[in-house]
N, C-alpha and C positions, 0 to 999 in steps of 0.2 A: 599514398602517403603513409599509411598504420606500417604497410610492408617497409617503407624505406625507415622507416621509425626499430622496428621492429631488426631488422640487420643489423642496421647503424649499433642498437642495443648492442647485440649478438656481438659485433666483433669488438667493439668496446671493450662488453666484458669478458671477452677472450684474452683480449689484451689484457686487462687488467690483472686475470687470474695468473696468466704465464708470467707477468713479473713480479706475482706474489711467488707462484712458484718455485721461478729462480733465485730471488729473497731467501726462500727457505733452505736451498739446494747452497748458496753460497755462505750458509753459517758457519760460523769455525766450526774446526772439528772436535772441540771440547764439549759441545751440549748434543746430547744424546738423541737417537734417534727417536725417541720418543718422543719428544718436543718435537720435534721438523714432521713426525706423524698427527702429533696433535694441531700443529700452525697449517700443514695441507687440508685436514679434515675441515678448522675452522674458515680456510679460504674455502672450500670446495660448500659448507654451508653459508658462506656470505653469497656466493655466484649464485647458488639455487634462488634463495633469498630475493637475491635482488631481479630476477629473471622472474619470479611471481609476482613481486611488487610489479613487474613492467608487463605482465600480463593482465594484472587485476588491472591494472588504471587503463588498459586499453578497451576489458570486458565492460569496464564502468562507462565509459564515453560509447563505446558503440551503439547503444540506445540513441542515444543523441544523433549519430551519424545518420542510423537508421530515418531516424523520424527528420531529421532536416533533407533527406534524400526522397523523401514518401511527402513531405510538402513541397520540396521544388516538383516532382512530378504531377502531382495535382494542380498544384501553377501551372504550369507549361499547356495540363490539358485541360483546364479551363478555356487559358490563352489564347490557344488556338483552336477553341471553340468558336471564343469569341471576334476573333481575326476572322475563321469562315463566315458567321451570320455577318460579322459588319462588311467584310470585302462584297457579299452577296447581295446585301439591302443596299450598296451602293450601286454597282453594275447593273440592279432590276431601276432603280428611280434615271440611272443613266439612260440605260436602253429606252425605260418608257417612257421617258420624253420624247424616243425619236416616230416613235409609232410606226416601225419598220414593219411589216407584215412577213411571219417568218412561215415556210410550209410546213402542214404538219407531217408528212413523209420525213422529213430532215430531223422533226424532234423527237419522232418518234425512235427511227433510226439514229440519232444521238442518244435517246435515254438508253436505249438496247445497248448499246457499246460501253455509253458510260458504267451501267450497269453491271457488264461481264468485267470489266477494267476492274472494279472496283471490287468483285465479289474475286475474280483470281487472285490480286493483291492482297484481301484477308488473308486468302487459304496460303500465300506464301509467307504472308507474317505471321501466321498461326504456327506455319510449320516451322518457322524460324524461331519463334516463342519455346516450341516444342523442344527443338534443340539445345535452345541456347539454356532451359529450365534440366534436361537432361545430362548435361556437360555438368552444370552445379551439382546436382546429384552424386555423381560419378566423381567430381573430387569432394564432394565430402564425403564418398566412400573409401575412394584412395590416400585420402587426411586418417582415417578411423584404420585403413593396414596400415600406413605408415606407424600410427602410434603405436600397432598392436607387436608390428618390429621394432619398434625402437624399445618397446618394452621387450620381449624376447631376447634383442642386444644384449640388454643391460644383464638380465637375469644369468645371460651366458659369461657375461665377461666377469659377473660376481660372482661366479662358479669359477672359472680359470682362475681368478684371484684367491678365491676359496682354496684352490689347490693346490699354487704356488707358494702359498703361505703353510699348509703341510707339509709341502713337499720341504721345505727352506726349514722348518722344526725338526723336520727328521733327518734332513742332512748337517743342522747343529746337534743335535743327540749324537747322530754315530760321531761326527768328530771332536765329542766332549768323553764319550766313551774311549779315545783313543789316546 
């Protein structure tokens, strides 16, 4: 739900910026491009803006999410604690009513089985624990390059902007010199 929240945002305010942009791009051509650089700038600080705001109110709730997620889990395995003693204390008062006389060969050989069932089971939900705790890892390691690119990106593309903008002062010099 945060992720479809979080998109939803995103392309929103995609949208929104592109028809500031185009707003800007379609003023007559009597106000200076100084203005249409100062109205991009000020759109381009309302997007940042508002993509904080929509990041903070999501860091703010996330507690919340967390701890109502760590209380249903607790519920649930309470629950079905108490689901096995009750389902157990009923099937022992059932059985012992009937006074069946069971061999101990068969219960013995039942605990043994139930026994291995039960201990293989851990080790494959442990291993499954295992992975599934390692997978988290790993994208929040792959979350931390991603940001370490996106920031890399930026610094490159404010460099080519960097230079495009010298390059565009020295190609107005020589043809003022002319």
């Amino acid at each position: 739900m945060v992720i479809i929240t979080i998109c939803y945002h995103t392309l929103y305010t995609h949208i929104e910026y592109y028809k500031c942009i185009k707003m800007i791009d379609n003023k007559s051509k009597d106000e200076s491009s100084t203005v249409g650089s100062i109205g991009a700038t000020n759109v381009l600080d309302t997007v940042k803006e508002n993509f904080v705001r929509a990041v903070d109110q999501m860091a703010r709730v996330q507690p919340q999410y967390s701890q109502a997620l760590s209380n249903l889990q607790l519920d649930s395995i309470q629950a079905a604690k108490n689901l096995i003693q009750n389902t157990i204390s009923a099937q022992k008062q059932f059985v012992g009513s009937w006074n069946v006389p069971v061999s101990t060969s068969y219960t013995e050989q039942f605990t043994r089985q139930s026994n291995e069932i039960t201990s293989n089971t851990l080790r494959a939900v442990d291993i499954n624990n295992q992975l599934a705790i390692n997978a988290l890892d790993l994208a929040r390691e792959n979350l931390k390059i991603c940001s370490r690119t996106a920031d890399a990106v930026t610094e490159f593309s404010n460099n080519i902007a960097k230079a495009c903008t010298v390059f565009s002062v020295n190609q107005q010099q020589q043809f003022s010199k002319r």
